[in-house]
VOGU-3710 file (C-alpha; in Angstrom, 3 decimals, decimal comma):
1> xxxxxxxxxx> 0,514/0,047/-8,131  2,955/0,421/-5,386  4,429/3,806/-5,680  7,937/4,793/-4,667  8,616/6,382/-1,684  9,522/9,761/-2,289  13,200/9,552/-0,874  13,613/6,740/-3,691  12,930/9,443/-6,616  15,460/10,064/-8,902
11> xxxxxxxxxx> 17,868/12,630/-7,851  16,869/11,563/-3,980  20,077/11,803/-1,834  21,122/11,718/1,534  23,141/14,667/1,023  20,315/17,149/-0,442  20,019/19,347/1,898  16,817/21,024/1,030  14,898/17,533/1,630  16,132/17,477/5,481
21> xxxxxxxxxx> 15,606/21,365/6,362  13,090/24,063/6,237  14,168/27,010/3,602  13,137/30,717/3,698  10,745/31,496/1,792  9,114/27,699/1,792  9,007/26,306/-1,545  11,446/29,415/-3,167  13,003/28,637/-6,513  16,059/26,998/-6,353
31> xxxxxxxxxx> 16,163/26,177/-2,269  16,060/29,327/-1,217  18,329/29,775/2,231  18,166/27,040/4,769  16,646/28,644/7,671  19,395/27,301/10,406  21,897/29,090/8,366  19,706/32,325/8,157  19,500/31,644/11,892  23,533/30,979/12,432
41> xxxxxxxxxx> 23,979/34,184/9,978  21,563/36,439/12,079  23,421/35,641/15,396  26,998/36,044/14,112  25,906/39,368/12,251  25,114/40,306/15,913  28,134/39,093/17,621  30,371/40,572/14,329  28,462/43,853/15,315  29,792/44,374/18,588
51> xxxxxxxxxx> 33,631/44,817/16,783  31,783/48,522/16,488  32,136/49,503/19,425  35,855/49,510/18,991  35,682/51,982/16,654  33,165/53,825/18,529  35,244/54,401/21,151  38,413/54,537/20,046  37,848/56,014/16,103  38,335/53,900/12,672
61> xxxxxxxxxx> 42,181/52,441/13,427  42,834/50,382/10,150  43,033/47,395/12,502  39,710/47,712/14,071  37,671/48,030/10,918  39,661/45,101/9,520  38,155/43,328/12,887  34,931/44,493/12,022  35,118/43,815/7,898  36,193/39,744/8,615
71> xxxxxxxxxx> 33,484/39,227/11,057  30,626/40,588/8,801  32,140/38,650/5,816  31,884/35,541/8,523  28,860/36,363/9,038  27,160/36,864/5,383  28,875/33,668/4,631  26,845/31,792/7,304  23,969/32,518/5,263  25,603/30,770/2,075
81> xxxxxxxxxx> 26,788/27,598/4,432  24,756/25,204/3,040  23,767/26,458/-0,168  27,064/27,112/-1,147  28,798/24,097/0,906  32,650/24,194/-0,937  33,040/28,161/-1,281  31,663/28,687/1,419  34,074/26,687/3,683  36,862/27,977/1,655
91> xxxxxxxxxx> 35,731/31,570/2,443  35,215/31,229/5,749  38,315/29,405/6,413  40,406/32,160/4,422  38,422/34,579/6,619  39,342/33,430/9,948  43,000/33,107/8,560  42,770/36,070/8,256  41,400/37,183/11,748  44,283/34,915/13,464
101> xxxxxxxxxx> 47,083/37,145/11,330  45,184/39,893/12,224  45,409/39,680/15,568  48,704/38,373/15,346  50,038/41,844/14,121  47,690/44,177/16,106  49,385/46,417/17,961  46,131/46,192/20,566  44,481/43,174/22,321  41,342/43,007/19,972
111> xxxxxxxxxx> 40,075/40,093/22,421  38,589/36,678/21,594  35,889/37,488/19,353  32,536/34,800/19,411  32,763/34,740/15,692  35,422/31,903/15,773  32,465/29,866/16,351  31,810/29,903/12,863  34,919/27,131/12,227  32,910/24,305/13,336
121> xxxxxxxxxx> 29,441/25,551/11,824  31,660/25,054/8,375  32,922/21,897/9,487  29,351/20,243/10,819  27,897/21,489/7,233  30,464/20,164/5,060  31,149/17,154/6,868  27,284/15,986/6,749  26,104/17,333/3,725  29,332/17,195/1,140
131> xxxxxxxxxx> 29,197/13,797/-0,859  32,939/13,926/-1,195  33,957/12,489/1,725  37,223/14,393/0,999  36,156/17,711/1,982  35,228/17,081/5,448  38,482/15,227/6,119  40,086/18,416/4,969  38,137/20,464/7,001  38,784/18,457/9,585
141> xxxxxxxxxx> 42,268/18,766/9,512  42,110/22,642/9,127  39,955/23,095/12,100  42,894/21,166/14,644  44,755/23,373/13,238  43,124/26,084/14,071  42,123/25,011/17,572  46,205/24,719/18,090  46,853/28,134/16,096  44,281/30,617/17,303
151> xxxxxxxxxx> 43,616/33,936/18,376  43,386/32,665/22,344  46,378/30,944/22,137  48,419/33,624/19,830  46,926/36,471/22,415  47,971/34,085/25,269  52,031/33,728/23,559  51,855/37,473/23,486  51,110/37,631/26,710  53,616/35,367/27,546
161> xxxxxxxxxx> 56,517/36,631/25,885  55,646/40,010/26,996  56,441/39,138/30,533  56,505/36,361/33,046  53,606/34,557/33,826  51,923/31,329/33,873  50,624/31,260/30,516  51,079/27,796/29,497  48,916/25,996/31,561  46,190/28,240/30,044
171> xxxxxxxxxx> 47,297/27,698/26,613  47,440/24,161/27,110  43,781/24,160/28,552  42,173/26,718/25,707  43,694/24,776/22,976  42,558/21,351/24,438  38,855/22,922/24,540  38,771/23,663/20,932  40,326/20,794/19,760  37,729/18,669/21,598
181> xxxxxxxxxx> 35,155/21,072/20,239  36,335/20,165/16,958  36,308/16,536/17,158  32,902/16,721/18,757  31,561/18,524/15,849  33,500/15,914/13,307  31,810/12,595/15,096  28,347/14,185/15,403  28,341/15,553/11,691  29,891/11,986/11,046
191> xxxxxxxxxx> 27,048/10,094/12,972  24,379/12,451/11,453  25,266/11,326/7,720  25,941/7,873/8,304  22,572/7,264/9,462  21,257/9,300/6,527  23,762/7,369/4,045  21,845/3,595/5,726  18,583/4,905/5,641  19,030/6,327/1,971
201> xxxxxxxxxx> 20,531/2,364/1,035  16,932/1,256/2,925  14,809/3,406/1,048  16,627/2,221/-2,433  16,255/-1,336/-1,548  12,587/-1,437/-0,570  12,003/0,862/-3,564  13,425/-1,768/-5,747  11,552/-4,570/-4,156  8,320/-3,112/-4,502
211> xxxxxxxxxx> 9,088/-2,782/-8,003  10,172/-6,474/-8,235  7,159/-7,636/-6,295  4,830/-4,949/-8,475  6,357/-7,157/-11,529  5,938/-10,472/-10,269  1,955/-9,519/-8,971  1,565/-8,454/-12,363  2,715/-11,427/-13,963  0,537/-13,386/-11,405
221> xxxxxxxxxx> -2,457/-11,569/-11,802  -2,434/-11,986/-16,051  -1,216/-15,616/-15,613  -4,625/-15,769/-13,345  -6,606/-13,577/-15,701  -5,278/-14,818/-18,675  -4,296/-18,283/-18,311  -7,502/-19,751/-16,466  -9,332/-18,018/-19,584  -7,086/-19,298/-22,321
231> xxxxxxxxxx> -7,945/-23,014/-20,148  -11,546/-22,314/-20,515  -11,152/-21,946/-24,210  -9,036/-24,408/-24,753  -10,943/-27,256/-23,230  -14,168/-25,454/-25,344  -12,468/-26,247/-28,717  -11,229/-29,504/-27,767  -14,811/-30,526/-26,724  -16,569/-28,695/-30,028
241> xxxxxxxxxx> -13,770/-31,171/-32,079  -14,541/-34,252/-30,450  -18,184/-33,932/-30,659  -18,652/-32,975/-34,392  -21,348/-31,379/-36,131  -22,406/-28,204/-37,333  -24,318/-27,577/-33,732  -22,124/-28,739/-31,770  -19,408/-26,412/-33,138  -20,896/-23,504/-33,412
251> xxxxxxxxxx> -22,190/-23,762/-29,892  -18,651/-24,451/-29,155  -17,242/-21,277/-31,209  -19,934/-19,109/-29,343  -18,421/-20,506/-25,830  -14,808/-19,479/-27,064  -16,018/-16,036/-28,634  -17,441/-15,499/-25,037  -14,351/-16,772/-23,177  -11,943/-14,399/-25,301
261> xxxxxxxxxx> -14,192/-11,085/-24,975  -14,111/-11,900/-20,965  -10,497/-12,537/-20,635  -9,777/-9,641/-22,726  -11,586/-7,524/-20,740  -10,494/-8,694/-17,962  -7,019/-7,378/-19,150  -8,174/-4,269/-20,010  -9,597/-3,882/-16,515  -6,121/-5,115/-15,116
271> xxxxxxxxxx> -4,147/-2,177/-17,068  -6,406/0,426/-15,512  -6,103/-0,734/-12,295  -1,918/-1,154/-13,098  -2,027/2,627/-14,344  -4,116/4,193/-11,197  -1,591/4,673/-8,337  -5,102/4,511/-6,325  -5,888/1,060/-7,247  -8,080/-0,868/-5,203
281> xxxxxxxxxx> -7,606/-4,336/-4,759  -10,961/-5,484/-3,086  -12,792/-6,742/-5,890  -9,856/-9,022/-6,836  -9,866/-10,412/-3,283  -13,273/-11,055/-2,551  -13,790/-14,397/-0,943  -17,326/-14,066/-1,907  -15,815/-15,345/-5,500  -14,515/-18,372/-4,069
291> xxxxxxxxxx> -17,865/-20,496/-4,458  -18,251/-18,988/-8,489  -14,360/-20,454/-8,949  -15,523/-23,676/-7,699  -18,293/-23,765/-9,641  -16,649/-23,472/-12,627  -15,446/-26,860/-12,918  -19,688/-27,941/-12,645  -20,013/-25,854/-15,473  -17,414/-27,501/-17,198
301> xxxxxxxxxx> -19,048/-30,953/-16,572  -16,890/-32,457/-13,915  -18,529/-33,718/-10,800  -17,160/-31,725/-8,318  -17,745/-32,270/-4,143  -16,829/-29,584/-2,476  -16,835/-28,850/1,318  -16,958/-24,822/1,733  -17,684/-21,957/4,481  -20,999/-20,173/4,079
311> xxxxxxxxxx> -21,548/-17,518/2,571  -21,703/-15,672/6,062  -18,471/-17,127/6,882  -16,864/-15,797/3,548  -18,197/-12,298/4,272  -16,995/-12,295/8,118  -13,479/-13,284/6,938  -13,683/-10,289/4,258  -13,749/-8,225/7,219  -10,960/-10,243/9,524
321> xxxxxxxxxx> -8,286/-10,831/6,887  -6,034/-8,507/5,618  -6,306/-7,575/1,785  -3,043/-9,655/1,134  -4,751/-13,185/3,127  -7,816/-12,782/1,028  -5,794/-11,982/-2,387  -3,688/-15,216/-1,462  -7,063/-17,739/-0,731  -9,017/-16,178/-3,796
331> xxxxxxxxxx> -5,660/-17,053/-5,996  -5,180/-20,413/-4,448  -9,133/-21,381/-5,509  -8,782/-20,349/-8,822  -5,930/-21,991/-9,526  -6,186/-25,195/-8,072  -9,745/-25,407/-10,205  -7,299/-24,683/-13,511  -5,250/-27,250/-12,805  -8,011/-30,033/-12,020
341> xxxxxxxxxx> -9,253/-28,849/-15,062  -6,492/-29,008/-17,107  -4,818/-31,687/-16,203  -7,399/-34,093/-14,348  -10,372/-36,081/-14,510  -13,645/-36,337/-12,178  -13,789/-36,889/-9,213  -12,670/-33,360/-7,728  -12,792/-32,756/-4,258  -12,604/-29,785/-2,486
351> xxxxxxxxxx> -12,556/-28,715/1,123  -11,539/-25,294/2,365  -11,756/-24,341/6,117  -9,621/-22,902/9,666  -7,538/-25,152/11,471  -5,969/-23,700/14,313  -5,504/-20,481/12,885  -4,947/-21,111/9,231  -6,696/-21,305/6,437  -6,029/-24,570/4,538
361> xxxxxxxxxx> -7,104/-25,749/1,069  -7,583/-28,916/-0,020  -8,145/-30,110/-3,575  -7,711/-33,851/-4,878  -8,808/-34,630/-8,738  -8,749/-38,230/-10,331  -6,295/-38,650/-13,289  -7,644/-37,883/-16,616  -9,673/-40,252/-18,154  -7,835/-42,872/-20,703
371> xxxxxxxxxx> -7,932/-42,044/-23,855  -7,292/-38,047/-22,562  -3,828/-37,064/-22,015  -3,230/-34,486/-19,393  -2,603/-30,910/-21,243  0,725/-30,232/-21,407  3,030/-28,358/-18,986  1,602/-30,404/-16,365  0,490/-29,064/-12,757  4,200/-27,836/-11,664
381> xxxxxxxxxx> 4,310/-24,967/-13,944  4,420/-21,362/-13,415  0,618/-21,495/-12,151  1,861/-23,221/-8,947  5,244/-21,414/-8,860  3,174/-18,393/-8,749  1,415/-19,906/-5,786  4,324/-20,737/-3,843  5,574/-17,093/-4,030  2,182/-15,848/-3,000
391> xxxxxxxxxx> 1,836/-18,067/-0,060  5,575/-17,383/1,265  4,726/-14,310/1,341  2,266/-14,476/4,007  3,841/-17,184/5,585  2,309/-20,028/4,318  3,056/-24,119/2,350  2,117/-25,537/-0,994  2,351/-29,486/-1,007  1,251/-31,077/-4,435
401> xxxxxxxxxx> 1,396/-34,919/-4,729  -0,026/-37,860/-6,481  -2,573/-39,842/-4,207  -4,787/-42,147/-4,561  -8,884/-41,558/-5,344  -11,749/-43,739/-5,143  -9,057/-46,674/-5,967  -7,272/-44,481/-8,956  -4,390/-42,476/-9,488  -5,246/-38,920/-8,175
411> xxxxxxxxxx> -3,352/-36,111/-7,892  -3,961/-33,570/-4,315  -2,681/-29,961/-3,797  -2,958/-29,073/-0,224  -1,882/-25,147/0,853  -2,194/-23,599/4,092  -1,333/-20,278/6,197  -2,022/-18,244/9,004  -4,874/-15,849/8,865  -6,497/-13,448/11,345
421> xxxxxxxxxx> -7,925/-15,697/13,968  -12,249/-14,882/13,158  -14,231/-15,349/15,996  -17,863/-17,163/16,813  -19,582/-18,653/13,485  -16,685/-17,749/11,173  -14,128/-20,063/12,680  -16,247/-22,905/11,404  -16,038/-24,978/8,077  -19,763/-25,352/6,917
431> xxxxxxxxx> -20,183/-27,423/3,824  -21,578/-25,938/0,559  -25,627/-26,471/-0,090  -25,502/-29,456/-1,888  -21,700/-30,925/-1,737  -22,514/-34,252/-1,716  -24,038/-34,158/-5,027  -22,210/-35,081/-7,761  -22,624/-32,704/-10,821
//
């Protein structure tokens, strides 16, 4: 069967995180850390380091270990960014709140510190990877904030109401790079999970299509396993009745037992090959088979004349088609051979060969004797529905019509589609050992 692709799973979403990036340690339970924020949390515990050397050099002022306390909390929470995608954008927001009051009501210049950098980190994280579209949009409107309110442009008011000087131009400039920083951030994190949101929608709908085409194969293959048997059996009994006789119907019953035990393993086959994720279609679409499917209606005593590649032919187009082509040809034979049986008479016709790079199928059948009514359901049922579906798949035509045969009412199915261009003998039509014979 057709398995899912993984992103399809359930619980598969284009905001899981730990399906789109590496964690440390590989495979941990629960996630682990994603290793860019282990990365983004290594270099801001570096840059939050540095706030040391203030008190290093000038001793542990309140105001300087406050400095240095905020950035390693900024930087600790860089390793929870992902993981932790709400609390930690809270925290780190609060944080650097924090680290613009501070330096608001510092009675030193404790510089612009690198660690700011950690505003749009939050915002890219919860902006992609936050299913509430909500959150970013908040986070959004924090950050502007921030890039308006910050510690450059609070140190640069400072400086400008501590004296004259032309610090508005710089102002201006400093809070026009952050807030383009910001919006930068916003449209990239945007653009990031829109495309994963579209491919996610992809993934479900060809997930669910392979599931409706694994359905509708499946109901193809037992209407062809099943329902050219069940043919087979019924056109046994019918004969066994009409003939009479105690030999007769038991030769008759024997046929049917025969039928049934085929057919039924032929199901059984079918359900292992549904329930191995490996299965392997080749047998199924052999074209090696399509001579044995025409000769079934000889073995049910209709004179069949059939015009068919040989053998060699078969076998070089085994190797040219694709598995689908073949699966579509071998499904075509059988059922057009149901059908003349079931609901025609003798003559049947067939001729199979490439035309100018498809494969086309003929098959005309006489009307059923008189005296025989066709079986009912007639040759427009699900058998030829089933056809139609298989053939637009690979890009092909069904035509079914009544015509007329040997100067009665006939009925012809014609089908055709575009195969694999063979080359040399196998682009030939060579007609079957004997065709002109009438069994």
């Amino acid at each position: 069967m057709t398995a899912l692709p993984e992103a399809a799973a359930p619980g598969a979403s284009p905001y899981d995180w730990r399906r789109h990036c590496r964690t440390v340690p590989p495979g941990a339970a629960g996630g682990g850390l994603a290793a860019v924020d282990l990365a983004w949390g290594l270099l801001c515990l570096v840059l939050a380091s540095r706030n040391l050397d203030f008190i290093l050099d000038y001793g542990p002022h309140p105001v300087y270990v406050l400095n240095l306390g905020i950035g390693l909390v900024l930087a600790l929470l860089q390793l929870l960014r992902l993981r932790l995608l709400r609390a930690s954008l809270i925290a780190t927001y609060t944080m650097l709140a924090a680290y613009a009051l501070l330096v608001l009501l510092s009675p030193v210049n404790l510089g612009l510190d690198p660690i700011i950098i950690t505003a749009v980190t939050s915002l890219h994280a919860v902006t992609r990877w936050e299913p509430d579209r909500r959150w970013g949009t908040a986070a959004l409107l924090l950050a502007l904030a921030g890039a308006v309110v910050n510690p450059a442009s609070i140190m640069a008011i400072r400086i400008q109401a501590a004296g004259p000087g032309p610090a508005l131009v710089p102002l201006t400039l400093i809070s026009l790079a952050f807030v383009g920083t910001v919006v930068l951030t916003y449209l990239h994190a945007s653009a990031r999970r829109r495309a994963a949101e579209s491919h996610a929608r992809e993934v479900r709908a060809a997930a669910l299509a392979a599931t409706a085409a694994e359905r509708l194969s499946m109901a193809r293959e037992l209407h062809d396993l099943v329902g050219h048997s069940l043919t087979a059996v019924a056109v046994q009994a019918s004969t066994g009745l009409a003939l009479g006789g105690k030999e007769q119907m038991r030769s008759a019953l024997e046929s049917v037992q025969g039928t049934a035990s085929t057919s039924l393993d032929s199901v059984r086959e079918l359900v292992r090959a549904l329930r191995s994720q490996a299965q392997d279609s080749t047998v199924l679409a052999d074209l090696r088979t399509v001579p044995e499917l025409v000769g079934t209606a000889r073995s049910a005593g209709r004179r069949v004349s059939a015009q068919l590649p040989a053998p060699q032919v078969l076998e070089a187009w085994n190797e040219q088609w694709s598995m689908l082509q073949r699966l579509t040809l071998v499904r075509l034979v059988g059922e057009a051979m149901t059908n003349a049986l079931k609901h025609g008479g003798s003559p049947i016709r067939v001729r199979l060969g490439l035309e100018a790079g498809h494969c086309r199928l003929e098959v005309v059948n006489a009307a059923p004797p008189q005296g025989r009514p066709a079986a009912p359901g007639g040759p427009t049922g699900s058998g030829l529905i089933g056809l139609q579906e298989r053939l637009r798949l690979v890009g092909g035509a069904l035509e079914a019509s009544a015509v007329e045969l040997d100067g009665a009412a006939g009925f012809r199915l014609a089908a055709s589609f575009p195969v694999n261009r063979p080359t040399g003998a196998a682009a030939g039509t060579i007609p079957e050992a004997g065709d002109d014979r009438h069994g």
